[in-house]
C-alpha positions as CSV (number, residue, x, y, z in Angstrom):
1,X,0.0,0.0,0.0
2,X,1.4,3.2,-0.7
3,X,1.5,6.3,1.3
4,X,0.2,9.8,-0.3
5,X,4.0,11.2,0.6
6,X,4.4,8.4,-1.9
7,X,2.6,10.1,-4.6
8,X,4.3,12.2,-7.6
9,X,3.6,15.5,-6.2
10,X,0.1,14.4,-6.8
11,X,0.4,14.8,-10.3
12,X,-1.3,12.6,-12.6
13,X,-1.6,11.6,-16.1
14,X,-4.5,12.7,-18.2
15,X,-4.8,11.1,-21.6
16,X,-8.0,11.7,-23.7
17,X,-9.0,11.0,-27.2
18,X,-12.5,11.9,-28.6
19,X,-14.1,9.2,-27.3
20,X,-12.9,8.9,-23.4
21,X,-10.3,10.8,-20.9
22,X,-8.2,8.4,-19.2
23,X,-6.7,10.0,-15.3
24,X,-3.6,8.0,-14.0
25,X,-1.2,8.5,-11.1
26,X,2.1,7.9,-12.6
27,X,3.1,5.4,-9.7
28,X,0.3,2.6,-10.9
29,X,1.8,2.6,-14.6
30,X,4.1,-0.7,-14.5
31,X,4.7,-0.2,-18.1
32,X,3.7,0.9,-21.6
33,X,3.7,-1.3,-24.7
34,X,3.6,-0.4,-27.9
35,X,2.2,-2.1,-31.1
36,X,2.9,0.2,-34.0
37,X,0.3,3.3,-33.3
38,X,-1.4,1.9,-30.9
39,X,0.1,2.2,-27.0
40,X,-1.1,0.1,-24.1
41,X,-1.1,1.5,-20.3
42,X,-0.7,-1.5,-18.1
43,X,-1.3,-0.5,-14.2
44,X,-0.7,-2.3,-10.7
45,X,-3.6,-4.1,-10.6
46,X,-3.5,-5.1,-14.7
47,X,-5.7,-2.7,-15.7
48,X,-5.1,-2.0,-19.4
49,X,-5.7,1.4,-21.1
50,X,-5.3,1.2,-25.1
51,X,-4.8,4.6,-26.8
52,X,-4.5,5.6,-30.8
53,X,-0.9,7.1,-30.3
54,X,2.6,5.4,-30.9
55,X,5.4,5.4,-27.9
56,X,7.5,8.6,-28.8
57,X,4.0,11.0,-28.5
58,X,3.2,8.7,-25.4
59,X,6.1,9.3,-24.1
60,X,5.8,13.1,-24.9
61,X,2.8,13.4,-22.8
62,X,3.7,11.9,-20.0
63,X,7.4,14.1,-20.0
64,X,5.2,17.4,-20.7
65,X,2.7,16.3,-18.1
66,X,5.2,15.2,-15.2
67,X,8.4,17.2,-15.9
68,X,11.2,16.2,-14.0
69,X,8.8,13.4,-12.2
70,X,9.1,11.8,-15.8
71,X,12.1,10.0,-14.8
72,X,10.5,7.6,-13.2
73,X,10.2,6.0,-16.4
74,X,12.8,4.1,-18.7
75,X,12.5,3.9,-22.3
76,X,13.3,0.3,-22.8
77,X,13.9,-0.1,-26.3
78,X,11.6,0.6,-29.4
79,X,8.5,-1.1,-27.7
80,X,8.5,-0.2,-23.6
81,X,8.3,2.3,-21.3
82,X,9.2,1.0,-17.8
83,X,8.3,1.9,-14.1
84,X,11.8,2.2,-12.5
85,X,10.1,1.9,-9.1
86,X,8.4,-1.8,-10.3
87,X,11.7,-3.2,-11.4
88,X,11.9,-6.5,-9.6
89,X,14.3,-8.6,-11.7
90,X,16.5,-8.6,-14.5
91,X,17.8,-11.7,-16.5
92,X,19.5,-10.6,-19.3
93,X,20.5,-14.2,-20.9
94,X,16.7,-15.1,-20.8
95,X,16.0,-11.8,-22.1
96,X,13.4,-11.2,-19.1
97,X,12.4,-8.3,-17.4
98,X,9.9,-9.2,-14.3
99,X,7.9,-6.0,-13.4
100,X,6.7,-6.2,-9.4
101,X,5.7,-4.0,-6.6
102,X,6.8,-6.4,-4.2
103,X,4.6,-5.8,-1.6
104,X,1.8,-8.4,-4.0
105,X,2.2,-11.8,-5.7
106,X,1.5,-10.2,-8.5
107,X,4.2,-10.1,-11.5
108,X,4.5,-9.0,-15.0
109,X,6.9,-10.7,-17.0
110,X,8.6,-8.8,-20.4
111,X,10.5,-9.3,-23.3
112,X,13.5,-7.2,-24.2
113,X,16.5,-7.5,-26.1
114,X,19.8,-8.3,-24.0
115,X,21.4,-5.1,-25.2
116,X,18.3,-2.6,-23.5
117,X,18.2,-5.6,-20.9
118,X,22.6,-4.9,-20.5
119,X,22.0,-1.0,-20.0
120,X,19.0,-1.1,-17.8
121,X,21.2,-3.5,-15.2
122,X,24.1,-1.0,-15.4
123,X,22.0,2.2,-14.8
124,X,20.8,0.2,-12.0
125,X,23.8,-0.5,-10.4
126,X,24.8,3.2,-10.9
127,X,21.8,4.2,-9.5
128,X,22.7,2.1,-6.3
129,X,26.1,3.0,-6.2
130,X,27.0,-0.8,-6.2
131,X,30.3,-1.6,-8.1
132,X,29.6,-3.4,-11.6
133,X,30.0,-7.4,-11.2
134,X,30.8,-8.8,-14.9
């Protein structure tokens, strides 16, 4: 369960199209997927949000809409945007990324290439401070 100090500043996500207006707190998105034009928002508690817009403009609104909060968020190749804050495990030779709050049983397991999958563990590590182990 999170804590509202946990929040983004309280900012949040709007995403609308002519048919519906989407609101979503930034720290519920796991991921984003892309399929050409088409962008899927998958939250916590596998919700799914599909929206008419490829991953650069997606990625656009939510930088525009957050600002700095924004980093939060990984571009993980030509397909994903990541959660930093959901990043549970990292298997590069499998080419795995397992996506997990850890407070739940609940898991989402994707597909990367072992070149994004190699530059996501460093950055990690970085992040950390921790000395890279080869």
């Amino acid at each position: 369960m999170q804590k509202t100090s946990d929040v983004v500043n309280n900012k949040e996500i709007i995403i609308s199209n002519s048919n519906e207006l989407v609101r979503i707190l930034p720290e519920r998105i796991v991921y984003v997927e892309s399929d050409g034009n088409y962008s899927t928002i998958v939250l916590h508690d596998k919700v799914k949000h599909v929206f008419t817009m490829n991953l650069a403009h997606c990625q656009q609104v939510m930088e525009s809409q957050l600002g700095k909060d924004a980093m939060i968020f990984i571009r993980l190749g030509k397909q994903l945007i990541i959660n930093r804050t959901y990043i549970y495990k990292i298997n590069v030779n499998k080419q795995q990324l397992v996506m997990s709050n850890m407070y739940v049983n609940e898991a989402f397991t994707l597909q990367a290439s072992k070149e994004a999958l190699k530059q996501l563990k460093i950055l990690m590590e970085l992040e950390r401070g921790k000395e890279l182990i080869r």
